[in-house]
N, C-alpha and C positions, 0 to 999 in steps of 0.2 A: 376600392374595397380593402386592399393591403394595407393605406394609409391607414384608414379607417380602425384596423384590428389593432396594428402595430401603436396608434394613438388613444384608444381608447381609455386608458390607465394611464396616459400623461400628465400634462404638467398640471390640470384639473384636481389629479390622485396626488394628496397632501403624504406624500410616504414616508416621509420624518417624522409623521406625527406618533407621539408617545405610545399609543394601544395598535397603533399596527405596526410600531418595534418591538413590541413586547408579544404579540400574535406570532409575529416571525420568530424572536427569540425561541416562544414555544415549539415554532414548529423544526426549527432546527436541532432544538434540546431533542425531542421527542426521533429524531433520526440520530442524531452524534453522540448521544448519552448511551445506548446499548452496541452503535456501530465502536465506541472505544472498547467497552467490552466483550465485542466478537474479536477486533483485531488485538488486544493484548491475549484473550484466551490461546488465539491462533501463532501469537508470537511463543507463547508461554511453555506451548506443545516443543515448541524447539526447544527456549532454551532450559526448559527444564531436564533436557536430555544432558545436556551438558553438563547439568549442575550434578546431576546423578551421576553422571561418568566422573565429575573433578573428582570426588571422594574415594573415587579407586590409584588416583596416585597421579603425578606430577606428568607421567607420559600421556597417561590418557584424557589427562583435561587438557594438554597441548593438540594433541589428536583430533582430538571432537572438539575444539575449540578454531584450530585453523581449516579443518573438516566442514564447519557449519558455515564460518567466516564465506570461505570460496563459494560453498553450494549457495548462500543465502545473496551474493555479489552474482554471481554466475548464472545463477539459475530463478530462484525464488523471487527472488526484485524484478527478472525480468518478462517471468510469468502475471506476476501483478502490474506492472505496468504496460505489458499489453494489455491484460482484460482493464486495467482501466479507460482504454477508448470506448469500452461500450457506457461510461457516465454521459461520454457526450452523446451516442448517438439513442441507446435506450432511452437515459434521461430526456430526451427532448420528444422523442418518439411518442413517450406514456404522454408527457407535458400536453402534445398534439396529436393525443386521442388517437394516433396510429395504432393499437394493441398489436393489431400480427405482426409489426415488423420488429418488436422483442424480439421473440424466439426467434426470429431469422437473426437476427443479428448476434445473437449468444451461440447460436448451432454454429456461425461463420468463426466465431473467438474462440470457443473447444477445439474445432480442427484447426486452427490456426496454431493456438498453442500445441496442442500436440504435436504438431510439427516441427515447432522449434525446439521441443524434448529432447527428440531425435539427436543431433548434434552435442545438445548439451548434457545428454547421459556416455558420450563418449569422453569428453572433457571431463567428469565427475568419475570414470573406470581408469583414465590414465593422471589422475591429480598426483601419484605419489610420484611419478618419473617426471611431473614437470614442478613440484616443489623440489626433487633434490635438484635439477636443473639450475634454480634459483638459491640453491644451497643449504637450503633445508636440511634438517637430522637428518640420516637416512629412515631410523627406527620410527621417529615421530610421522615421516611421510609414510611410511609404509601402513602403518595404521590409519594415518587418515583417509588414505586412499580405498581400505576397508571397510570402513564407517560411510565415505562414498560414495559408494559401490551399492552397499543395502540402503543409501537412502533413494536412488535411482525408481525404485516401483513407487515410493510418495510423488516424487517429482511428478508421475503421470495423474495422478489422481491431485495433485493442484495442480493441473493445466486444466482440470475438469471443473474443479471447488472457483476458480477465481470467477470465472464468465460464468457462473451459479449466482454466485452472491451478486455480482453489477446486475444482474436480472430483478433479485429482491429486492436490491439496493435502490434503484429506478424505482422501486412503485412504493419505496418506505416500507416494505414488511421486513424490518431490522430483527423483530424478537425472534421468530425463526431460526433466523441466522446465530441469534447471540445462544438459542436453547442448542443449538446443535452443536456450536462451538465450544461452549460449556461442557457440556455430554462428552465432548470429543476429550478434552483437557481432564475432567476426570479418570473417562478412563485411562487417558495416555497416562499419568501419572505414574497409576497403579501399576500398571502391566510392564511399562517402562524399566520399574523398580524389581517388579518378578524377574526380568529377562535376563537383567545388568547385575543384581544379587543372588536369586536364587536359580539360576544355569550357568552351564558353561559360555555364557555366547559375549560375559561382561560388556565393553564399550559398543561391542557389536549388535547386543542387543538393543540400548537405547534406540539406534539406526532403524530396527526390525519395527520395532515399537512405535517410532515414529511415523514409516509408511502405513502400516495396519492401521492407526491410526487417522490416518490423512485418508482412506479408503473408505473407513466407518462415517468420518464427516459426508464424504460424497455422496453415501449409499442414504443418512438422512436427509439432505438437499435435495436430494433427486423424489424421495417418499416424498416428502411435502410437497414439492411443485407440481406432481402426478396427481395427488389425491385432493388438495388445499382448494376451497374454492377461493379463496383470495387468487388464487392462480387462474381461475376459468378462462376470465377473457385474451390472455397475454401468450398463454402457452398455445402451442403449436406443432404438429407432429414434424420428421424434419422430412423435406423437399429440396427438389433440385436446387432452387433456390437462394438455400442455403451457401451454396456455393460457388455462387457466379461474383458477387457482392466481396469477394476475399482482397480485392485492391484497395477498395475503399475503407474496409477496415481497417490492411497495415498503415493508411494513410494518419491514422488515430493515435495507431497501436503506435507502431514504432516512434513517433515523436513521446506519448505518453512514457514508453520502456526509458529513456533517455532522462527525464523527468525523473523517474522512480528509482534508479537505479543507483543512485547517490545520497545516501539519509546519514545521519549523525543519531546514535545513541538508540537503537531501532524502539526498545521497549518504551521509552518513552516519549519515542517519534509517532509511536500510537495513537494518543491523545489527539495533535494537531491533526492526525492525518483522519483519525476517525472523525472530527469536528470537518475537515478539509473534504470530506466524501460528502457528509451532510450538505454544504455549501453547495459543494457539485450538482447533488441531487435536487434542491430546491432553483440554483441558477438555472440548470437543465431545463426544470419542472416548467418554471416564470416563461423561458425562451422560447418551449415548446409551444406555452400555451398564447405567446405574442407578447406577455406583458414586461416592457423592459425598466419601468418602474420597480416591478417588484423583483426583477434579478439585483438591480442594484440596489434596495433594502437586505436582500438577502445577504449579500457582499459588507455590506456596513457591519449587519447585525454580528456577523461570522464574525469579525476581526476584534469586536469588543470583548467575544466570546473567549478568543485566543488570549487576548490580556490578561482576562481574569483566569484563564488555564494557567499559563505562564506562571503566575505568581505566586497559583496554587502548589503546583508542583515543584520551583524552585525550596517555597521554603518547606516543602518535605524530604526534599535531597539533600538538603542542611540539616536536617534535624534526623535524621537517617546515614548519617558519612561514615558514623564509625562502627556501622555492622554490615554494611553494605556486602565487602568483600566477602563475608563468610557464606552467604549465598554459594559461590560458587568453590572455596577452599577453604583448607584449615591453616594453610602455610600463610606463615606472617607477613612474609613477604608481599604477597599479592594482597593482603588486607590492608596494606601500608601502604601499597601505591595506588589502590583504587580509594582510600582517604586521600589520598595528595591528590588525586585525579579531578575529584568532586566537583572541587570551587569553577575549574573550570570545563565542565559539563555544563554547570548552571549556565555561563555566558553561553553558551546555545542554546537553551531552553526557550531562548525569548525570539531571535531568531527564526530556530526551528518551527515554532508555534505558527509566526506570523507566514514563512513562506509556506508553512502545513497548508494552510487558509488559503492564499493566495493559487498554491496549486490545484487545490480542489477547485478554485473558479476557473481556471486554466482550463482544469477538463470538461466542467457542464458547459465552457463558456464554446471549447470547440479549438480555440488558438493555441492545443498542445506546443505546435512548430514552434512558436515563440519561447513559449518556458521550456524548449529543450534548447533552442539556443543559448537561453539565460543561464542554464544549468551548465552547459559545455564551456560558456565565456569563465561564470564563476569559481567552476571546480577546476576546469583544466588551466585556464588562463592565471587564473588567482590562489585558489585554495591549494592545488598539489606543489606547484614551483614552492609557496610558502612553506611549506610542510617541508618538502626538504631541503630549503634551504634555512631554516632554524633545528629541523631535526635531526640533519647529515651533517650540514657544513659546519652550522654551529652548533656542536653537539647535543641540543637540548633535548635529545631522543624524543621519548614519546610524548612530553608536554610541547616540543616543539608542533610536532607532527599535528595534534590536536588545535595548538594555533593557528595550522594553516586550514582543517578545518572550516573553523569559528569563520577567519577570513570569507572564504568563498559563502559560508551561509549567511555572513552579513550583508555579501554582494548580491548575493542569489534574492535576498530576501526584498530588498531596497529597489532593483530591477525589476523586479514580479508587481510594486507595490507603484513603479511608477508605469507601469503597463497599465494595469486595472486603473488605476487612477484617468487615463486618456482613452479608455475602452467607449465606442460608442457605441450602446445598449441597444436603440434604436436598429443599427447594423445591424448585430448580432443574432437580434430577434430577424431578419428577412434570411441570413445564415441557415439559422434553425430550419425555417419555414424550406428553402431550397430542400436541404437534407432529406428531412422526411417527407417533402412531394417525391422526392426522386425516389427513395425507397418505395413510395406508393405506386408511382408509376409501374417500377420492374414488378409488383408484387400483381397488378390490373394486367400485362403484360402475359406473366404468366398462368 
């Protein structure tokens, strides 16, 4: 009977053929065309704190700039790339008509991550004593460690927002997410600007602004999944349940955090990775539902999709070089090195794109472990040694550092690309099938 499901959509299913690439196209557009604009809104809320703070002077855009840097390494990367093990496991879940075992497995990733808070709001209250440690300003550390400090209460409210949206994300209700994120970004804007200009509380405020912020996205997430009948069948009140099942997630999570926690150019790592969720969600969707034909359509369709992202955006970052900086300063300086910077951003653009894509299959596909391997071989084996060794030894500073980079995302990218390439779908799809029997089980059980 396994045979049977798992072959159904075989070699019979013509899945190269023109109208069911261009069916999947849609239906990938229709989840990665707003999931880019939830995750640029959600980047945007940050760095537009920054941008507000550069225009107060030359300390405080170092402040909130090496401030955001660490929280966003430290903290943020690593709250998203835990909730992203629930692509693999929600995604396959909704795929295989499990619905209760969603909300079990999002209830498991909220207390998960706020777990790992914990620690990392101690790290974020002592940042200024371990940058001067590192030899940091003193002045500069001191204030970033301030800005820190008050972003601490957001940190907990995205430990809530991330395992929110993989819940959406799984069943494709993206607009949601993108109205909320939206909403959220306007306001921060505004208030942002009240805090940082019009009180005393300047760079400190942007910080303030940001968590309120990051609280108000929760409080709409949480409205809609309560009241949304698109939510009826999925949601679920929480139960013991909820937290017996906590190994099997870090089993996701933690490979997925390792994955995430290394991006080039964030704002513009948007893109692939918004395209890279869709994938997730539709590979997930295919694996859940048995059919391994149509994961690997889904996988093709994604990577065309990336090309043509890629090429879009390069040559906007070329036609855009010479105001880019002012975005974030007025000093010439920094306007002058983020034009020299540009040409090569672009060379990871294309990269970036394709392992975007590739990760996202990574996650619906289930084989995180690997692309964290992949990620640790290319950035720690290849990209950092390179980075200082053009940007230390041979002085090339920061163009070198950027080289080493590109490096690792070329390797990152190329390894991910011959994984997927010898991926057997067939597999993948009886994976699936184990997963959420066994969730079904403990859920009969109890």
């Amino acid at each position: 009977m396994e045979e049977q499901l798992i072959q159904r959509d075989g070699p019979s299913r013509r899945w190269w053929c023109c109208g069911e690439a261009t069916e999947e196209a849609r239906r990938i557009a229709y989840v990665a065309a707003p999931m880019v604009g939830v995750l640029m809104s959600q980047f945007l809320v940050q760095v537009s704190s920054t941008m507000v703070v550069g225009h107060l002077g030359e300390l405080n855009l170092a402040a909130a700039a090496i401030a955001f840097s660490l929280a966003n390494v430290s903290g943020f990367s690593v709250l998203v790339g835990m909730a992203s093990g629930l692509e693999t496991l929600c995604g396959q879940a909704y795929g295989a008509k499990q619905y209760h075992s969603l909300g079990v497995y999002t209830y498991r990733a909220i207390f998960s991550l706020l777990m790992v808070c914990l620690p990392i709001s101690l790290v974020w209250a002592s940042m200024g004593k371990l940058l001067q440690i590192v030899g940091q300003d003193p002045a500069i550390s001191q204030e970033a460690e301030r800005y820190a400090i008050w972003m601490i209460p957001g940190l907990f409210a995205y430990a809530i927002t991330q395992p929110l949206m993989k819940f959406l994300q799984s069943q494709s209700l993206i607009f949601p997410m993108l109205l909320s994120s939206v909403s959220t970004l306007c306001f921060h804007v505004l208030f942002c600007w009240l805090l940082v200009y019009k009180s005393s509380l300047y760079n400190v405020g942007a910080a303030v602004s940001l968590s309120i912020s990051y609280w108000l996205n929760v409080l709409i997430l949480i409205l809609y999944i309560r009241y949304s009948d698109s939510c009826r069948l999925t949601r679920s009140p929480i139960t013991k349940e909820a937290f017996k099942g906590i190994y099997e997630f870090l089993r996701v999570a933690v490979p997925s955090t390792l994955m995430m926690c290394l991006n080039s150019v964030s704002l513009l790592y948007s893109i692939p990775y918004g395209l890279g969720c869709a994938a997730s969600t539709r590979v997930s969707n295919e694996l859940g539902a048995s059919n391994p034909s149509g994961a690997k359509l889904a996988v093709l369709v994604s990577m065309l999709l990336a090309v043509l992202e890629a090429a879009l955006v390069l040559a906007t970052l070329l036609a855009l070089r010479s105001v880019l900086g002012y975005a974030y300063s007025n000093e010439k300086v920094v306007v002058n090195y983020v034009y020299e910077m540009v040409p090569m951003v672009c060379l990871t653009v294309f990269t970036d794109s394709i392992s975007g894509i590739l990760s996202g299959v990574a996650r619906g596909s289930g084989w995180q472990h690997l692309g964290a391997y992949v990620n640790l071989g290319a950035f720690y084996l290849v990209g950092i040694p390179v980075s200082i060794l053009l940007g230390f030894a041979l002085h090339l500073r920061g163009k070198g550092l950027w080289v080493g980079i590109m490096c690792g995302s070329i390797t990152q990218s190329i390894l991910l690309a011959v994984i997927t390439s010898f991926t057997n779908w067939e597999h993948q799809v009886k994976l699936a099938r184990e997963r959420v029997l066994h969730e079904d089980y403990l859920y009969i059980m109890n």
